[in-house]
C-alpha positions in Angstrom: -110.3 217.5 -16.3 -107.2 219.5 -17.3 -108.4 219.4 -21.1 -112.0 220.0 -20.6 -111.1 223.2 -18.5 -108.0 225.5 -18.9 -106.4 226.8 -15.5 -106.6 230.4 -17.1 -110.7 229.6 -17.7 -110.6 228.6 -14.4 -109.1 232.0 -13.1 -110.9 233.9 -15.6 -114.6 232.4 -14.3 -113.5 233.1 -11.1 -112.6 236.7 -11.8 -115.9 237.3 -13.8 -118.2 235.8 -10.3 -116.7 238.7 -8.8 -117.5 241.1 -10.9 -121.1 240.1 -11.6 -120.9 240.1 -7.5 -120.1 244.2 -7.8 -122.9 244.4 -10.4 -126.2 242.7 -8.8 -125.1 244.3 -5.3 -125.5 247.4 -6.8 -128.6 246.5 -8.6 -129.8 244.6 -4.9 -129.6 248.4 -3.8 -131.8 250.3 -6.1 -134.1 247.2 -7.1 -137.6 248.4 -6.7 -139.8 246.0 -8.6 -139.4 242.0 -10.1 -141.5 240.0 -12.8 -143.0 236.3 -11.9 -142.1 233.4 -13.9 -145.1 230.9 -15.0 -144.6 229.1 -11.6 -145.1 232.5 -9.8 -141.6 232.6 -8.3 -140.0 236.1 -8.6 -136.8 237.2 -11.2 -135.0 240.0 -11.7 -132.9 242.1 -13.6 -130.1 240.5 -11.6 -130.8 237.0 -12.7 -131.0 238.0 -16.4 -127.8 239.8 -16.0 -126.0 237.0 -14.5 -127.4 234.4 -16.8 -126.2 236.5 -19.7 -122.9 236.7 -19.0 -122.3 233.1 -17.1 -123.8 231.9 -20.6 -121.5 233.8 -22.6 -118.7 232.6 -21.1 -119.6 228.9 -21.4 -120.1 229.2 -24.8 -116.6 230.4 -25.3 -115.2 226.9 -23.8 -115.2 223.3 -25.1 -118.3 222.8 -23.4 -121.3 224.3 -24.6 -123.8 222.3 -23.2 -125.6 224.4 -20.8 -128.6 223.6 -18.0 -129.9 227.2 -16.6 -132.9 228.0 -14.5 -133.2 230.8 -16.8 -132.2 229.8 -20.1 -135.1 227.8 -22.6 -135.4 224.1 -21.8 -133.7 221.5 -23.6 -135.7 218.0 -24.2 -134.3 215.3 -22.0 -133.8 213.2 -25.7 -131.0 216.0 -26.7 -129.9 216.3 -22.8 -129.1 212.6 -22.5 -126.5 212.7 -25.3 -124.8 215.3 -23.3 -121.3 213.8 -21.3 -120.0 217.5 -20.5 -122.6 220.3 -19.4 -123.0 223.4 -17.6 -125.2 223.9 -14.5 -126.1 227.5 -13.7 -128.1 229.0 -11.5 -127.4 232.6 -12.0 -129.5 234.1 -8.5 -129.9 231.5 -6.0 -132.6 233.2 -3.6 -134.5 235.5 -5.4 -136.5 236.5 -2.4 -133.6 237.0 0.3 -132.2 239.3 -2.8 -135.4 241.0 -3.5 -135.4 241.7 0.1 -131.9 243.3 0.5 -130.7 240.5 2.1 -127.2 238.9 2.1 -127.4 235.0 1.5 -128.0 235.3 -2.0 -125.6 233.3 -4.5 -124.2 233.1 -7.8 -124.1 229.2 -8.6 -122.0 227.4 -11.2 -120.7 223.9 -12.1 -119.4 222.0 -14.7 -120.7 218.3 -14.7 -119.8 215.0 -16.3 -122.3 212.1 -16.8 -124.6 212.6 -13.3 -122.1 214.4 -11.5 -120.7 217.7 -10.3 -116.9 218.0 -11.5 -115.5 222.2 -10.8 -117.9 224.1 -9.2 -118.0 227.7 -8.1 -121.0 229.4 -5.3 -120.7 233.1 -4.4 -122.5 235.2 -1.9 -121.2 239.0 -3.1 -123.1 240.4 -0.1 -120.8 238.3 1.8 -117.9 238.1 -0.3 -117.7 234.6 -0.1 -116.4 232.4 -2.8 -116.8 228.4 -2.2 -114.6 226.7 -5.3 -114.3 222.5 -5.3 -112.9 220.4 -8.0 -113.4 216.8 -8.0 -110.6 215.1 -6.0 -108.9 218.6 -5.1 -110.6 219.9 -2.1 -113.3 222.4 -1.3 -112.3 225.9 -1.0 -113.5 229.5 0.6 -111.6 232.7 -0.5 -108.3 230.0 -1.1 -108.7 228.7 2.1 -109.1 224.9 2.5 -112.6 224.4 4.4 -113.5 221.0 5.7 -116.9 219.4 7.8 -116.9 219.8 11.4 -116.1 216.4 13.0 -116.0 217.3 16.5 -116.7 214.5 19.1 -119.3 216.2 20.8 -121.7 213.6 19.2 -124.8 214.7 21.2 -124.6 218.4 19.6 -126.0 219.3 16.7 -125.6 222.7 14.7 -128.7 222.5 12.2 -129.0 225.1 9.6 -132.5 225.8 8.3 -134.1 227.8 5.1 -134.9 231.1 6.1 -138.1 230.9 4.4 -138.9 227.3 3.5 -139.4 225.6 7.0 -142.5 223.2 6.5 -144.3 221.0 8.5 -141.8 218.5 7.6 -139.0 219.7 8.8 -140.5 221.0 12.1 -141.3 217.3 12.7 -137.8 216.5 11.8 -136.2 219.2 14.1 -138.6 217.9 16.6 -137.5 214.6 17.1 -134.3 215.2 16.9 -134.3 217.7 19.5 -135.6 214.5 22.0 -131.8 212.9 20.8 -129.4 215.9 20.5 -129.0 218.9 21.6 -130.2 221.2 18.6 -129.1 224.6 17.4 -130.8 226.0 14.5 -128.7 228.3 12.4 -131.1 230.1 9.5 -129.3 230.8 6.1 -130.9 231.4 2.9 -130.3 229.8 -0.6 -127.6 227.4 -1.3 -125.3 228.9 1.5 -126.7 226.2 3.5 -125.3 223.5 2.3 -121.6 225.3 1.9 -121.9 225.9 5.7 -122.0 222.3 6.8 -119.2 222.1 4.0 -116.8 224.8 6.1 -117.9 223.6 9.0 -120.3 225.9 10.8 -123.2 223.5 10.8 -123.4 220.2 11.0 -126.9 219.0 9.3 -129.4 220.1 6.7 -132.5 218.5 5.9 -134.4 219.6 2.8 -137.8 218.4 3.0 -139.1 220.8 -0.1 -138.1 221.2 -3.7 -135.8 222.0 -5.5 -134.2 222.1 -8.5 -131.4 221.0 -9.7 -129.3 224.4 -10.0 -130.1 224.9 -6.5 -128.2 222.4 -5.4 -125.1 221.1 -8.3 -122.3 223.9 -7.3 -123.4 223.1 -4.1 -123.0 219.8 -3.9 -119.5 219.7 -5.2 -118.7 221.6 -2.0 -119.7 219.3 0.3 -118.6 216.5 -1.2 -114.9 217.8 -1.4 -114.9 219.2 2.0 -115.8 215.4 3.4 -119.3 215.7 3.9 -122.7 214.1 2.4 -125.3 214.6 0.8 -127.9 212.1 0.0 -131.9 211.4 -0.5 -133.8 209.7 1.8 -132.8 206.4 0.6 -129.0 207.2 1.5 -128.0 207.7 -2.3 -126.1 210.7 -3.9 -128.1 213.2 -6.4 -127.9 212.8 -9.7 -128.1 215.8 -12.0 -129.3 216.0 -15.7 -132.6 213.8 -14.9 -135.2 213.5 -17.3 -137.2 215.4 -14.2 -134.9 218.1 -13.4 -136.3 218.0 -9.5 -134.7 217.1 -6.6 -135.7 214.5 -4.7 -135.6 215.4 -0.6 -132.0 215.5 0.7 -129.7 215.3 4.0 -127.0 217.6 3.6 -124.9 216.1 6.7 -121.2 216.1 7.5 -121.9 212.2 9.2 -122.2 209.7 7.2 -125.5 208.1 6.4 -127.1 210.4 9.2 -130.4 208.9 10.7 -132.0 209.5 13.5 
């Protein structure tokens, strides 16, 4: 990947995360109102900021394929051409954000073909940086971070959307509750799936959608740190779909995890 992506454009996207971490923190503080998008989820000056400038600096690289939950669509016919591409999802929960909360993230990856390849996810409020390049590790703030595989096999650290538990998942949670011993840990946006990466949980099942920015930097993560995530038919995601939604997911750091 060394000719797709420089170290010093490496360094230098890293550097600029942090700053546009400074940046919607401060606009988190004095953020008073927010438009609605077509499908009547919320966006904000934050999200155009980000977008802006994560954009910019794409464009400035060899690759200037980009796939942003804010930028204009691009017809799967023209998308399908693509080898190289960006995957941004400049505010990963709006609404923990809008509310002043801290498990919002900044969300970036580079992808070849189907896949994840560098990724970056930041939570400013938290100043956490998760960083993973294929076949080099998952990171947080330069610190190697790897799943939890303790043998206590009949515990289970569960983390859960702090605003998208459905019916499905209750049922989920439910029955596995008559197997393990379940603790629910609640996290917003895609800081749920870098916490089973580092360790501090040990499942997380998405029964609702999402997108495919949600979930790319993200996915990375996990993967590098030795963990999994898969549909419900045991397979990996796949990213630049002709349908750019997720199917449901088991982020889990145990192998084909089933009850």
């Amino acid at each position: 990947m060394s000719n797709i992506l420089s170290q010093n454009e490496k360094k230098n996207l890293i550097s600029l995360i942090v700053e546009l971490g400074v940046e919607t923190e401060n606009i988190k503080k004095e953020i008073s109102n927010f438009s609605l998008k077509d499908d009547n989820s919320p966006v904000t000056k934050a999200d155009f900021l980000v977008n802006k400038e994560l954009n910019r600096f794409c464009k400035k690289t060899s690759t200037l394929n980009i796939i942003s939950e804010e930028n204009a669509k691009v017809s799967f016919k023209h998308r399908s051409q693509w080898e190289y591409y960006w995957h941004i999802d400049p505010i990963d929960g709006t609404k923990e954000f809008i509310t002043k909360g801290e498990d919002y993230t900044i969300n970036i990856a580079l992808c070849k073909k189907n896949r994840p390849i560098f990724s970056l996810v930041y939570a400013p409020s938290r100043k956490e940086l998760f960083y993973a390049e294929k076949g080099q590790g998952a990171f947080k703030n330069n610190q190697r971070i790897l799943i939890n595989k303790s043998t206590k096999k009949r515990k289970l650290n569960l983390v859960a959307s702090k605003s998208h538990i459905n019916q499905e998942t209750s049922l989920f949670i439910e029955s596995l509750s008559k197997i393990y011993d379940v603790r629910t840990v609640q996290f917003g946006s895609s800081l749920k799936i870098c916490k089973v990466a580092e360790g501090a949980a040990d499942l997380y099942p998405r029964f609702g959608p999402t997108m495919e920015w949600d979930t790319c930097a993200a996915d990375l993560v996990i993967n590098e740190a030795g963990g999994y995530m898969q549909d419900l038919k045991k397979n990996r995601l796949e990213y630049n779909k002709q349908n750019l939604l997720n199917p449901f997911f088991i982020v889990s750091a145990i192998k084909n995890f089933e009850l």
